[in-house]
N, C-alpha and C positions, 0 to 999 in steps of 0.2 A: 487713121492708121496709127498703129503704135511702133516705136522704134524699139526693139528687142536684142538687138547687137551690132557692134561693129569691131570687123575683120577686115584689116587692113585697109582699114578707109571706106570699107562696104558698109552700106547701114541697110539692114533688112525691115523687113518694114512685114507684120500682122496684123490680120483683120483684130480688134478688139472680141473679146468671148462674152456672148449672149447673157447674162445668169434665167439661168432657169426659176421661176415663181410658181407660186403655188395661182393655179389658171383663175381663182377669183379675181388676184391681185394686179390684173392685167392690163384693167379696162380703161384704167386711169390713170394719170401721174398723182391723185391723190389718195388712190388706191396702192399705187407702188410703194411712195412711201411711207406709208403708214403699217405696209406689209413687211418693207425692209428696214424700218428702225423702232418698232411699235408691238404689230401686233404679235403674242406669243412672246414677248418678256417680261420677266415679272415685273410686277407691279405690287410695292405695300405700302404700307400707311392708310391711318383711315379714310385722311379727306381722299387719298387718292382712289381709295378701294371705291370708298363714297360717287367718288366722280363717274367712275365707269359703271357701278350699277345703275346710276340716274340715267346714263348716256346711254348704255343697252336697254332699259325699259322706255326711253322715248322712240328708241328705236326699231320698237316690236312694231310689228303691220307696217314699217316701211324701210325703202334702202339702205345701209349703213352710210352712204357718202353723204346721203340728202344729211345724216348727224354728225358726219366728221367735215362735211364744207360748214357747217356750224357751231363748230365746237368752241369757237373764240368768243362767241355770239353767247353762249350756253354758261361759258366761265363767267364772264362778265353778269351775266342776270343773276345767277347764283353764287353771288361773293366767292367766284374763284374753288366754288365747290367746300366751304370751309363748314363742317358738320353744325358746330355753334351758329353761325349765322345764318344757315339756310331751316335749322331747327325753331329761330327765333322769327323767321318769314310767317307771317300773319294774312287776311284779307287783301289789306293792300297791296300784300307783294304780290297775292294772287291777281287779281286784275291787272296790277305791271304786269307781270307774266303775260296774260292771255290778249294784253294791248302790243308783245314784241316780237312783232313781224321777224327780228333774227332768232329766233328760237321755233321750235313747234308748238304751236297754242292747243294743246289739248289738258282741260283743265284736270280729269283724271289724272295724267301723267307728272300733272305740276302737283297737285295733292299729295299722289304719293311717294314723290321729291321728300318731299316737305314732311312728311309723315316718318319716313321712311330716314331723313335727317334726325328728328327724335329720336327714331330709335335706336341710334349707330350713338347718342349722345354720352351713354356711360362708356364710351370705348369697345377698347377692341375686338373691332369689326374685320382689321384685316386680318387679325389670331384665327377669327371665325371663320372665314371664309378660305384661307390658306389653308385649314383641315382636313378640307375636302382636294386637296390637290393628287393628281395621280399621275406620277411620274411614266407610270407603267402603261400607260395608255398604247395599246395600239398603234402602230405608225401607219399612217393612209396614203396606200399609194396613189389613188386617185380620189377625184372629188368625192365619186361616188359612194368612197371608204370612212367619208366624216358621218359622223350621227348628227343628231339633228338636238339630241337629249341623250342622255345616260343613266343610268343607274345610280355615278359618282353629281350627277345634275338634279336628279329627283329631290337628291340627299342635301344640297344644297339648297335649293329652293324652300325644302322643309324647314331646313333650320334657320334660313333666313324668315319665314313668313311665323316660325316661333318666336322668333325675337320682334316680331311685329312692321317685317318689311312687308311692302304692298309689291305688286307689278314685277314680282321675281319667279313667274312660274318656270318648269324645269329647262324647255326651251330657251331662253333669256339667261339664266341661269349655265347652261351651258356654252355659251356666245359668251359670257363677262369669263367662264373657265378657260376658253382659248384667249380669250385678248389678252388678259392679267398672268398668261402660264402658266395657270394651274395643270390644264393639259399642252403637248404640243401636236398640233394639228398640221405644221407644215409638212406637205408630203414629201416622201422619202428623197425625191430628186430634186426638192427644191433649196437652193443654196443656203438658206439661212438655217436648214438642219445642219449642214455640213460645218458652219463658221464656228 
């Protein structure tokens, strides 16, 4: 209980107030927080932009949490996500990769890391991808009101796989749009619209 006044030596006392969440962000305390101080704020810089597409392309075909109870595991194998040093990852880094148990060993996905590092190498990648941001995006009252791809996702997938990114089709693509707040997806009632 919280203490909320006191009147003449009364102390009143209120239940604490629920916040309301967007209903994915529910299931977990590592889902909470990463819904309440994370996902849906921007995000630039390249290594940073860098990090979250690697992180949403390991993440296609499975849970988000199975990549964010990993993500410490993820920084660490991939120098912290540093465009230069995971562009300069060779064979061997591939085999470490696919020998660490803390990471997802899918060697496609570590390829097109690594690939996909080069290509972010002349820079500005978050310029590029910030382009495609659409402030105007729809607000979804329910889950059922998010897409799954967009229009503003198609366009970004394109321009990344013209700049020679792998493993960014429009899906994935529109998943790195909500995290990094390109778009905002938190639905109307959930408090981090309101903050």
């Amino acid at each position: 209980m919280t203490e909320t006044s006191r009147a003449a030596g009364h102390v009143e006392a209120v239940e604490p107030v629920e916040l309301v969440r967007c209903g994915w962000a529910t299931s977990a305390p590592d889902y909470v927080a990463y819904h309440d101080e994370e996902w849906g704020r921007p995000v630039t810089g390249d290594d940073r932009v860098f990090e979250r597409i690697a992180l949403e392309s390991f993440q296609s075909g499975l849970s988000w949490i199975t990549i964010l109870r990993k993500r410490e595991n993820f920084r660490r194998a991939f120098e912290g996500f540093s465009i230069p040093a995971v562009a300069g990852f060779g064979d061997e880094d591939v085999a470490r990769l696919l020998g660490d148990a803390g990471i997802v060993r899918n060697r496609a996905k570590i390829e097109a890391t690594i690939a996909n590092a080069r290509a972010a190498l002349g820079g500005g990648l978050s310029d590029l991808v910030w382009k495609h941001a659409d402030p105007g995006a729809p607000v979804p009252k329910t889950l059922a009101d998010v897409p799954a791809q967009t229009a503003g996702s198609k366009a970004l997938a394109k321009d990344l796989k013209a700049h020679g990114f792998r493993f960014v089709g429009p899906t994935t693509a529109y998943a790195l749009m909500q995290a990094i707040g390109l778009v905002n997806d938190h639905l109307a009632d959930c408090w981090t619209r309101r903050a």
